[in-house]
C-alpha positions as CSV (number, residue, x, y, z in Angstrom):
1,X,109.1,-16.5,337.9
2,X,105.3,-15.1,338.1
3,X,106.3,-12.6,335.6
4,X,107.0,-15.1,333.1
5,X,104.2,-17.2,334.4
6,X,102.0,-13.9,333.6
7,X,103.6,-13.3,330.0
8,X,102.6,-17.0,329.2
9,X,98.8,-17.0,330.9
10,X,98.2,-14.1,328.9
11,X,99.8,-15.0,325.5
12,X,97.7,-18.5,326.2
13,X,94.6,-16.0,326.2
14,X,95.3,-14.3,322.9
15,X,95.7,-10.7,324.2
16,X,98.9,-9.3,326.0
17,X,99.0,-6.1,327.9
18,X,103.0,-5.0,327.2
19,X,102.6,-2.0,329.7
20,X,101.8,-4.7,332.4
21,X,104.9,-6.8,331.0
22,X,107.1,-3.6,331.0
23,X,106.0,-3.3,334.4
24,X,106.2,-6.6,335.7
25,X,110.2,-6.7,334.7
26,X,111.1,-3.5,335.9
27,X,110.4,-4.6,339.0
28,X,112.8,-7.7,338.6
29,X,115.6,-7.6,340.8
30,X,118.8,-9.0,339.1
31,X,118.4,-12.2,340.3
32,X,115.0,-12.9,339.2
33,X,115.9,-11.3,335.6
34,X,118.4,-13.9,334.9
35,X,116.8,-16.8,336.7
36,X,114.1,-15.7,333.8
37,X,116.3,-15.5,331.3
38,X,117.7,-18.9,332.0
39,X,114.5,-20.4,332.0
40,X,114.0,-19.7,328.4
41,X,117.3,-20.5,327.5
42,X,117.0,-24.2,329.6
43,X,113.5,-24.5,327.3
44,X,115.0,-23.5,324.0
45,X,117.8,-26.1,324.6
46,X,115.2,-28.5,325.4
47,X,113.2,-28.3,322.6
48,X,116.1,-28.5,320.6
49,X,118.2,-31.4,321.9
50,X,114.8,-33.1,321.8
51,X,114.3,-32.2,318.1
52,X,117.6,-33.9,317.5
53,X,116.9,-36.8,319.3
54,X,113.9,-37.2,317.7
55,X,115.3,-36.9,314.1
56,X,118.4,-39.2,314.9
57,X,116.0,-41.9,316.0
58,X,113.8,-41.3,312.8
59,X,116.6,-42.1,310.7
60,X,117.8,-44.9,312.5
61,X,114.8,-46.3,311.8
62,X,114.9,-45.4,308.3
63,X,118.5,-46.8,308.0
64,X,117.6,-50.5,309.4
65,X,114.8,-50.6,306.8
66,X,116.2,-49.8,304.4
67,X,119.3,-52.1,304.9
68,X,116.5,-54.9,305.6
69,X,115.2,-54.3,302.4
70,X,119.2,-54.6,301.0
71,X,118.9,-58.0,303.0
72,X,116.6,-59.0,300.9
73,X,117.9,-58.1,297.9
74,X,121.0,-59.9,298.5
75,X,119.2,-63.1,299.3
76,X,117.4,-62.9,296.0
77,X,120.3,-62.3,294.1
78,X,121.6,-64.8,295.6
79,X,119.0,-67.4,295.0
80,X,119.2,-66.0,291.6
81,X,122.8,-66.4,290.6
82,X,122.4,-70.5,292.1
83,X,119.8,-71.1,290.0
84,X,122.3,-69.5,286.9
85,X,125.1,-71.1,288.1
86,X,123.2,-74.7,288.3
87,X,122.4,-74.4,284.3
88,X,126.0,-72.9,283.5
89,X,127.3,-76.1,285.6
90,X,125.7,-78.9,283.0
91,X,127.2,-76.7,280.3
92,X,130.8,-77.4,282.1
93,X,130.2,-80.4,283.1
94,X,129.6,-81.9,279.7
95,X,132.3,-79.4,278.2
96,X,134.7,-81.0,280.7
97,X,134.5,-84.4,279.7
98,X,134.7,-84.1,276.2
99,X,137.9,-82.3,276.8
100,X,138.7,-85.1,278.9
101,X,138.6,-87.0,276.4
102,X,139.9,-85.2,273.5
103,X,136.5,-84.8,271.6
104,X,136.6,-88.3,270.6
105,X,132.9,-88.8,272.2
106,X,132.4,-92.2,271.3
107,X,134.9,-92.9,274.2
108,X,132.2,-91.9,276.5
109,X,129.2,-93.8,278.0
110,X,126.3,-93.3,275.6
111,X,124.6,-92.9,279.0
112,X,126.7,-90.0,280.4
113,X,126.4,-87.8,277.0
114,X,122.4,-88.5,277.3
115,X,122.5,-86.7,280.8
116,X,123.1,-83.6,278.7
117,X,121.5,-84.1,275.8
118,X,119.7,-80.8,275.5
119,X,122.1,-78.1,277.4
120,X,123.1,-76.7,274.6
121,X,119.4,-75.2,274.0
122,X,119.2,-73.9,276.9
123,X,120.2,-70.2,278.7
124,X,119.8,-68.2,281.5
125,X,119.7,-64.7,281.8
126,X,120.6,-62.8,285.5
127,X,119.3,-59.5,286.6
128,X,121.1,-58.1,289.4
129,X,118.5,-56.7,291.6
130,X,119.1,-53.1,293.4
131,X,116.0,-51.2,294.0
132,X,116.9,-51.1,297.3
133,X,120.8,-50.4,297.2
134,X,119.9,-47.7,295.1
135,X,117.3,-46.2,297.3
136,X,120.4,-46.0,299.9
137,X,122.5,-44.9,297.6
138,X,120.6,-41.6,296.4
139,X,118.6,-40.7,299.8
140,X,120.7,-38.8,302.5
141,X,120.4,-42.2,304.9
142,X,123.8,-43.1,303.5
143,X,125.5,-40.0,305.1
144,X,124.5,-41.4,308.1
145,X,126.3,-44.1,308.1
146,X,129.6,-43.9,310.2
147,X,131.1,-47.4,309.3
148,X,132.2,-46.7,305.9
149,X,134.7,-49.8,305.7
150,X,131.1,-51.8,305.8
151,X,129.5,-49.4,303.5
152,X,132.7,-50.3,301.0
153,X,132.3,-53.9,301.2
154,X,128.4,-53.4,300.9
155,X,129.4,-51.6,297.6
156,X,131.9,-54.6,296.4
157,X,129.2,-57.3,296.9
158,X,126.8,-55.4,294.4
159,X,130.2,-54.7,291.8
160,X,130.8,-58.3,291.9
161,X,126.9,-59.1,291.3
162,X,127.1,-57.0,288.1
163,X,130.6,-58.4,287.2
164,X,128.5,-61.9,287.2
165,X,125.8,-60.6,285.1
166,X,128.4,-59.2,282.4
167,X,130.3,-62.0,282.2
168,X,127.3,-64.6,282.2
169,X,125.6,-62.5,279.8
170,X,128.7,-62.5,277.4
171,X,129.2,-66.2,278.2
172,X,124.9,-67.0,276.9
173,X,125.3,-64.4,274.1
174,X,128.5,-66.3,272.7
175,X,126.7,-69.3,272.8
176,X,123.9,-68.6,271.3
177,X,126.1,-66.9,268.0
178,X,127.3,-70.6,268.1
179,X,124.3,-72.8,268.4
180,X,121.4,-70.6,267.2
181,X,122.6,-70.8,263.4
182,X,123.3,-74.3,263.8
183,X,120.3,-75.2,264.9
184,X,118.5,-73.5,262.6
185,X,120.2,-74.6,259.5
186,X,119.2,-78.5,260.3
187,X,117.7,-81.0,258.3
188,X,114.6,-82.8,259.5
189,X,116.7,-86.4,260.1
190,X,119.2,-84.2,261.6
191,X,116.6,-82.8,264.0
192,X,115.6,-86.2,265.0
193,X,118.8,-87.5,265.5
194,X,119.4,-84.5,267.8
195,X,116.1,-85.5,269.8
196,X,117.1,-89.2,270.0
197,X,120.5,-88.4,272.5
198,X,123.4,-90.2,272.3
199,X,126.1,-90.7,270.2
200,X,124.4,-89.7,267.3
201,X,123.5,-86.3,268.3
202,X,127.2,-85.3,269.7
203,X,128.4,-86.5,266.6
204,X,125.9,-83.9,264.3
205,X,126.5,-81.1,267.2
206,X,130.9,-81.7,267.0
207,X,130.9,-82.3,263.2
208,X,130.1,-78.4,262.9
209,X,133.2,-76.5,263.7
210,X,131.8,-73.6,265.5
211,X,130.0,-75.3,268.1
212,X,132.9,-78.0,268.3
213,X,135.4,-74.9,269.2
214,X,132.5,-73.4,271.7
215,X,132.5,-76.9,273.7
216,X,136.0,-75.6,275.1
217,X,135.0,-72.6,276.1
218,X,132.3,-73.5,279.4
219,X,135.3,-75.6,281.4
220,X,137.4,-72.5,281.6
221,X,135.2,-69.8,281.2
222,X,135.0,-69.7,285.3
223,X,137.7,-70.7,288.1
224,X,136.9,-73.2,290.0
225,X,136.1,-71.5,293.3
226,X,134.3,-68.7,291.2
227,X,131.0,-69.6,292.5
228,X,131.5,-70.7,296.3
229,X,133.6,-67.1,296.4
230,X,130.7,-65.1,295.0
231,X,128.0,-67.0,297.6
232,X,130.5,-66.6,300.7
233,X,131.0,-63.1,299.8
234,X,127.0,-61.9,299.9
235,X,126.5,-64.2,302.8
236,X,129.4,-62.3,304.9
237,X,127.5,-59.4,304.0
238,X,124.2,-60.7,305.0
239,X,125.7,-61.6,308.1
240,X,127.2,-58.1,309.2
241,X,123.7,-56.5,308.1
242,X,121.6,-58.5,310.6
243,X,124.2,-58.6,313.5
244,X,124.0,-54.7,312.8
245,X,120.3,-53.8,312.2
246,X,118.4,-57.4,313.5
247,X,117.0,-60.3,311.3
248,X,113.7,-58.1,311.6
């Protein structure tokens, strides 16, 4: 042991006297030349399994971050697609009952067509956020990941986001091939009659054939547990990311 001791004290010093070293181990016995030995080997081993530990805990950290941040980015998304879903719901809802009623309009309350007097000026457009899916997805922190059945599923909420932002997307751009021209092709009295409401205003909207055949399309164009499906599905996921990596 004072050999080694000796090799370090002098190494510490910057010089090292190798006929001293030489020495100093020839006169070992067998013993003390692999208790030596062994020394270093125990440190090496040390220092390595350390090393390891100390990078494994690094990306652990990394990991929960990072699905944090997806955390986040679900619950936006999610907030988002509501608010979409909200406006695509008048669009139904009015779609609906003149179905209901055959498009014969005058058979509904004046008062119940006023509710949606101006849906069909408005859209939405949804933007499926992934800054931070995608930083998983392209640093090495998703090798790391043992779990893959919850990796998968992670993967399906975000396919099924972007499925929503297709279809909604088609849905908006349909509609607005079918009311855009109409509304632009207006007469002044027609324009007022459309900002008056009522009876009047369905009547100038369904006397034009396009937008008449595009009132049929919003009460179909989703099933009717598209939306609480979509919203349990991202909060499951929520759920197994903060029962994995915290709330914090």
């Amino acid at each position: 042991m004072g050999g080694f001791l000796l090799l370090v004290h002098l190494k510490s010093m910057g010089k090292i006297d190798w006929n001293k070293v030489k020495t100093t181990i020839r006169n070992w016995k067998p013993g003390e030349y692999i208790r030596q030995t062994s020394i270093v080997v125990i440190g090496v081993l040390i220092t390595f399994v350390g090393s390891e530990l100390v990078t494994r805990c690094s990306e652990q950290k990394d990991i929960k971050s990072t699905m944090l941040l997806i955390r986040d980015e679900l619950k936006s998304n999610r907030d988002q697609f509501e608010d979409v879903m909200s406006e695509f719901n008048k669009d139904k809802r009015i779609s609906t009952l003149l179905m209901e009623h055959d498009m014969k309009f005058r058979m509904i309350p004046e008062d119940s067509l006023r509710q949606f007097g101006f849906v069909l000026g408005h859209f939405r457009v949804f933007s499926c956020r992934r800054n931070a899916m995608d930083l998983l997805k392209n640093s090495m922190l998703m090798q790391k990941i043992s779990d893959k059945e919850f990796l998968l599923s992670l993967i399906e909420v975000y396919e099924t986001l972007e499925s929503f932002r297709t279809l909604i997307t088609e849905y908006y751009d349909m509609k607005g091939q079918a009311v855009n021209p109409f509304h632009l092709s207006l007469t002044d009295e027609q324009f007022n009659s459309l900002l008056e409401g009522g009876y009047e205003m369905w009547e100038i909207y369904l006397s034009d054939k396009t937008v008449r055949n595009f009132m049929r399309t919003p009460m179909e164009y989703f099933h009717s547990r598209y939306k609480k499906n979509v919203e349990q599905e991202i909060d499951k996921m929520i759920q197994a990311i903060e029962q994995r990596y915290g709330a914090k």
